[in-house]
N, CA and C atoms as an extended XYZ file, in Angstrom:
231
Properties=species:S:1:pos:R:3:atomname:S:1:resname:S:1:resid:I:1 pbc="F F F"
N         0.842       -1.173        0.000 N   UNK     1
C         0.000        0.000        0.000 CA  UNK     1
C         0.891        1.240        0.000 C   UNK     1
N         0.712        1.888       -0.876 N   UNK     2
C         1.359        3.468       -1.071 CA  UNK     2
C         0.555        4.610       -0.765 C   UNK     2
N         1.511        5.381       -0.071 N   UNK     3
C         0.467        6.588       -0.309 CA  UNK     3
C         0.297        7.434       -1.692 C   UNK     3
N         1.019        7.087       -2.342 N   UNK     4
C         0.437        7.538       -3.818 CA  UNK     4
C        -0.639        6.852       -4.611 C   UNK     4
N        -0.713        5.415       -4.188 N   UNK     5
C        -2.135        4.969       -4.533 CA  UNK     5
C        -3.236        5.022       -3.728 C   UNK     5
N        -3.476        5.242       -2.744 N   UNK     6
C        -4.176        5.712       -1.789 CA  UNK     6
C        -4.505        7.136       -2.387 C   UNK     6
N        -3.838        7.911       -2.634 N   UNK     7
C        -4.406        9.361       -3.473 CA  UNK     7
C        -5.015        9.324       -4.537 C   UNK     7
N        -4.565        8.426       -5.143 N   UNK     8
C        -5.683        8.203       -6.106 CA  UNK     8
C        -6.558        7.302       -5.910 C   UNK     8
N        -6.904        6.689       -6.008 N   UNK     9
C        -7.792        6.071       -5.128 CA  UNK     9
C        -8.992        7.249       -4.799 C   UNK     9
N        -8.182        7.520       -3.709 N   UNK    10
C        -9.414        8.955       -2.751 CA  UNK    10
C        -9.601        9.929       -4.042 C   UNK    10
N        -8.866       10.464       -4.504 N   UNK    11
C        -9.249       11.773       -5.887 CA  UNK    11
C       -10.343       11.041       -6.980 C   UNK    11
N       -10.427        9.919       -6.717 N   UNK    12
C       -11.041        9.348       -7.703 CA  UNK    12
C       -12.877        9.028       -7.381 C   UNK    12
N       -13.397        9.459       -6.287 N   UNK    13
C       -14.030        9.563       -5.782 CA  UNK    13
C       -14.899       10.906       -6.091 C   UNK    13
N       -13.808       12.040       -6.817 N   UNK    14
C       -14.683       13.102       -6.456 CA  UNK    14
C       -14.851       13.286       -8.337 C   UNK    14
N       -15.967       14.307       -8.555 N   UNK    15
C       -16.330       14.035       -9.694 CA  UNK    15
C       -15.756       15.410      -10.250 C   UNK    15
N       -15.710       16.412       -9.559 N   UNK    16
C       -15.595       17.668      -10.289 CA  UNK    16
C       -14.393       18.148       -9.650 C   UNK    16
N       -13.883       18.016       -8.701 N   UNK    17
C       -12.378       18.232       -8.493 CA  UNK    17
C       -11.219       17.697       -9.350 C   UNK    17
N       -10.540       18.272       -9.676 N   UNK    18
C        -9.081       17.968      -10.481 CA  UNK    18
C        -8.605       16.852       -9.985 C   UNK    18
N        -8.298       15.503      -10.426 N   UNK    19
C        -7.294       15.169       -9.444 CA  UNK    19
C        -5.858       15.427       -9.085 C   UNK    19
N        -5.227       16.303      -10.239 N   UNK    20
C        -4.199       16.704      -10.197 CA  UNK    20
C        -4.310       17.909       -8.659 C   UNK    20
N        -4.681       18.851       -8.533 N   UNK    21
C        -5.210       19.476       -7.137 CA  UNK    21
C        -5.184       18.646       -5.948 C   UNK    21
N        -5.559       17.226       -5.664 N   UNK    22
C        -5.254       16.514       -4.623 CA  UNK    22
C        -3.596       15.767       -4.394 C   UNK    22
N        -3.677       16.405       -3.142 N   UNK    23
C        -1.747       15.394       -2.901 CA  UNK    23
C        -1.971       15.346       -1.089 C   UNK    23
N        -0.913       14.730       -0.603 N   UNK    24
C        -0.492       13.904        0.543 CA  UNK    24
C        -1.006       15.438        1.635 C   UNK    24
N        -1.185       16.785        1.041 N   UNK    25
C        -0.981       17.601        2.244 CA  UNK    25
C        -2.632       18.126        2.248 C   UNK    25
N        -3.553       18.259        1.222 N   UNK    26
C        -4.638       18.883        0.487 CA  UNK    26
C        -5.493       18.249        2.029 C   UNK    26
N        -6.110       19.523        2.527 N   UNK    27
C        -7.031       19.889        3.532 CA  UNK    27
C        -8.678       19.236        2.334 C   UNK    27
N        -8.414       17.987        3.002 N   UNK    28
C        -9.544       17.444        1.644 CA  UNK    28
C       -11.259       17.980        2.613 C   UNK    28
N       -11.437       18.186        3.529 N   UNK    29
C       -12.836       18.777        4.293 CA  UNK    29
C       -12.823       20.565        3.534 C   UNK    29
N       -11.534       21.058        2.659 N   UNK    30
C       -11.811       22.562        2.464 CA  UNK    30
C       -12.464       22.529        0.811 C   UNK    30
N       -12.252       21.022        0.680 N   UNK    31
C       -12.436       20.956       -0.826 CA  UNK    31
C       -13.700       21.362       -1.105 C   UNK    31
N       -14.413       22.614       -2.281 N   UNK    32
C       -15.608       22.323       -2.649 CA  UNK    32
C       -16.724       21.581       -2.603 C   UNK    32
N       -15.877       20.424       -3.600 N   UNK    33
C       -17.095       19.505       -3.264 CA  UNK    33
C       -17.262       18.491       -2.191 C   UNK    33
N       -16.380       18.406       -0.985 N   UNK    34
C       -16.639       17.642        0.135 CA  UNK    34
C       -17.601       17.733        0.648 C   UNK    34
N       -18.132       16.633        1.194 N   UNK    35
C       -19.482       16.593        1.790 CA  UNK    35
C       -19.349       15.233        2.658 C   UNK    35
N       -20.824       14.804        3.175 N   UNK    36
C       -21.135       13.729        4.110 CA  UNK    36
C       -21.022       12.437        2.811 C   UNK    36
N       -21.568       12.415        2.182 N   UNK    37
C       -21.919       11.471        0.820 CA  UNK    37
C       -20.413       11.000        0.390 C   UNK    37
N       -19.457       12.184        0.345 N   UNK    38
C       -18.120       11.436       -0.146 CA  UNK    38
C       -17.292       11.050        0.864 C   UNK    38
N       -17.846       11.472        2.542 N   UNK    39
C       -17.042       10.653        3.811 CA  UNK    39
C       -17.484        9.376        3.441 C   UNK    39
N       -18.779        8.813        3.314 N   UNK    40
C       -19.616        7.496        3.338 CA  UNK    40
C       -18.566        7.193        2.034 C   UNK    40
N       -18.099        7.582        0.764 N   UNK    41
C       -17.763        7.195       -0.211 CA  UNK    41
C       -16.301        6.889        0.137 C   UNK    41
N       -15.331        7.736        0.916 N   UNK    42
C       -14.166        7.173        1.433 CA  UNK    42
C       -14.259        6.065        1.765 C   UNK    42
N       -15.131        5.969        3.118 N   UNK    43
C       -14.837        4.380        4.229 CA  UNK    43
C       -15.349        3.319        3.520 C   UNK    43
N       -16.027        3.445        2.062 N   UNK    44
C       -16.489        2.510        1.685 CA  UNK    44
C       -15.376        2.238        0.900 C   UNK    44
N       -14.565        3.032        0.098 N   UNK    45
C       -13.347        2.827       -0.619 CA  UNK    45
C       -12.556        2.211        0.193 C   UNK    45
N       -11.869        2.332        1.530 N   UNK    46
C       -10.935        1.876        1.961 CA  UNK    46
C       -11.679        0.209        2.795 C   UNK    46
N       -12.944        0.257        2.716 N   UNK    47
C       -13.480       -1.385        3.100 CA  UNK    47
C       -13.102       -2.454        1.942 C   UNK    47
N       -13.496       -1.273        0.897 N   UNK    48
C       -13.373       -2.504       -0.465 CA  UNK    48
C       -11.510       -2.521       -0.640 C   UNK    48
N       -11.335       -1.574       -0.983 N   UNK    49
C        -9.712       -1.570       -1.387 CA  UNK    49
C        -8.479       -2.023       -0.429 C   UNK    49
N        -9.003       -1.739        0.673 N   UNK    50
C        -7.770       -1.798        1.762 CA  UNK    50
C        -8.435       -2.619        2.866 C   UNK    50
N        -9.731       -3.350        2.874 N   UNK    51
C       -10.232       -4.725        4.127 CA  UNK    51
C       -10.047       -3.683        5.802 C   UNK    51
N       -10.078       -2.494        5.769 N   UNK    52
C        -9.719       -1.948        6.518 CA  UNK    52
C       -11.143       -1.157        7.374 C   UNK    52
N       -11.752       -1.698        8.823 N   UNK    53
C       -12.934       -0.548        9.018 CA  UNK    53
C       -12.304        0.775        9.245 C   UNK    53
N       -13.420        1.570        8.419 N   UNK    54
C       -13.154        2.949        9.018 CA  UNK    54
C       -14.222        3.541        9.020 C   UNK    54
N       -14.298        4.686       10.270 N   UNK    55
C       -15.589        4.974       10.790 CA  UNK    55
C       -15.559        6.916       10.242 C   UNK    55
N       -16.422        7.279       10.544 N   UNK    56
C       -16.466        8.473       10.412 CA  UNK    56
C       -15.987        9.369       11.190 C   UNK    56
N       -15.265        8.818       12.616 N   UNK    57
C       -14.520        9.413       13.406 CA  UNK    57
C       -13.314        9.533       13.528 C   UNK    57
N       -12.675        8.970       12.190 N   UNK    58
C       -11.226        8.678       11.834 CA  UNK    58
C       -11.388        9.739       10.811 C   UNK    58
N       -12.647       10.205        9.821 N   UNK    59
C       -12.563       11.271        9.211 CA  UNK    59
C       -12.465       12.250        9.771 C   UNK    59
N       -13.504       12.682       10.864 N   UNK    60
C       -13.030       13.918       11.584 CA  UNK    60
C       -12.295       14.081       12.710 C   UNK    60
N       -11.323       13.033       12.714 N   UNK    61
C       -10.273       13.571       13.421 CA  UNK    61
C        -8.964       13.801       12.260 C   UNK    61
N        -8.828       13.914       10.976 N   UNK    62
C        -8.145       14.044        9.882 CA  UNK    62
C        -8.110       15.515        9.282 C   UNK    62
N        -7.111       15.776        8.924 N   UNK    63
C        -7.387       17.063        8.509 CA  UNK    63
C        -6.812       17.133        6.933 C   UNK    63
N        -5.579       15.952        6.716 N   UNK    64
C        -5.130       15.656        5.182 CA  UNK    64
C        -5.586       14.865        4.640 C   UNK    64
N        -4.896       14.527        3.629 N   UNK    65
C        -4.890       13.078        3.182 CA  UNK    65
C        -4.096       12.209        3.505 C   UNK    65
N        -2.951       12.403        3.751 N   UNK    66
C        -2.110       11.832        4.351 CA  UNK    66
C        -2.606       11.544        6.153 C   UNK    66
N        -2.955       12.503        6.864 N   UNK    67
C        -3.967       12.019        7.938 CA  UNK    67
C        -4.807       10.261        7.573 C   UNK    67
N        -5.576       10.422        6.673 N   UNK    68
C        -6.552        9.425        6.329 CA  UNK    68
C        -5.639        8.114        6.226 C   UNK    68
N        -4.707        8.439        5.054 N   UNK    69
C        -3.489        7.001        4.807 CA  UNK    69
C        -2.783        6.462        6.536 C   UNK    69
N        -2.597        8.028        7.305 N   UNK    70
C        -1.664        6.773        8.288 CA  UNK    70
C        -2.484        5.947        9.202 C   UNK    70
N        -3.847        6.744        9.038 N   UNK    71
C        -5.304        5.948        9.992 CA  UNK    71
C        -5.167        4.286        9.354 C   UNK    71
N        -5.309        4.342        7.465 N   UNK    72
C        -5.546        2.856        7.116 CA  UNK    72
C        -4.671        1.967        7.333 C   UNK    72
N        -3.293        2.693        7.328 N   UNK    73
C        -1.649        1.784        6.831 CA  UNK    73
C        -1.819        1.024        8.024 C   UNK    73
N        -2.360        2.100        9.557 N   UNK    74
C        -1.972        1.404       10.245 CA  UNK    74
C        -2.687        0.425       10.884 C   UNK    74
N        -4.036        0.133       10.195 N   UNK    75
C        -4.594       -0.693       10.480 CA  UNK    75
C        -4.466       -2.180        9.283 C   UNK    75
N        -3.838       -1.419        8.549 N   UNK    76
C        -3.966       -2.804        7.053 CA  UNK    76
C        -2.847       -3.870        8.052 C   UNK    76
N        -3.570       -5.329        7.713 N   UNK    77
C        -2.782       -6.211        8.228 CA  UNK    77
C        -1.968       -7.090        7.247 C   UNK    77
């Protein structure tokens, strides 16, 4: 697991954001189009992709993206 695939991955989620605009530091809650719908769309990405639970309280205690990756890495077994 990389954190460069993990960024994509997550950028790939959003429909009208650039993904070039998302990287390891991007305050992804300041993004436009963030919302509740694409938290539910994260933890569902990292259930399917990474076997990993994640709750919505691992989102808001995150403030990057890189926040989000060291929550999964460190749960991926």
């Amino acid at each position: 697991m990389s954190l460069e695939q993990f960024i994509e991955n997550f950028s790939d989620l959003f429909d009208e954001t650039d993904p070039d605009t998302i990287n390891a530091t991007t305050a992804f809650k300041e993004l436009e189009e963030w919302s509740s719908l694409l938290a539910l769309s994260v933890i569902a990405m990292v259930d399917e992709e990474y076997d990993v639970e994640f709750r919505g309280e691992d989102i808001r205690n995150s403030n990057t993206v890189e926040d989000l990756y060291e929550i999964v890495k460190s749960r991926v077994e």
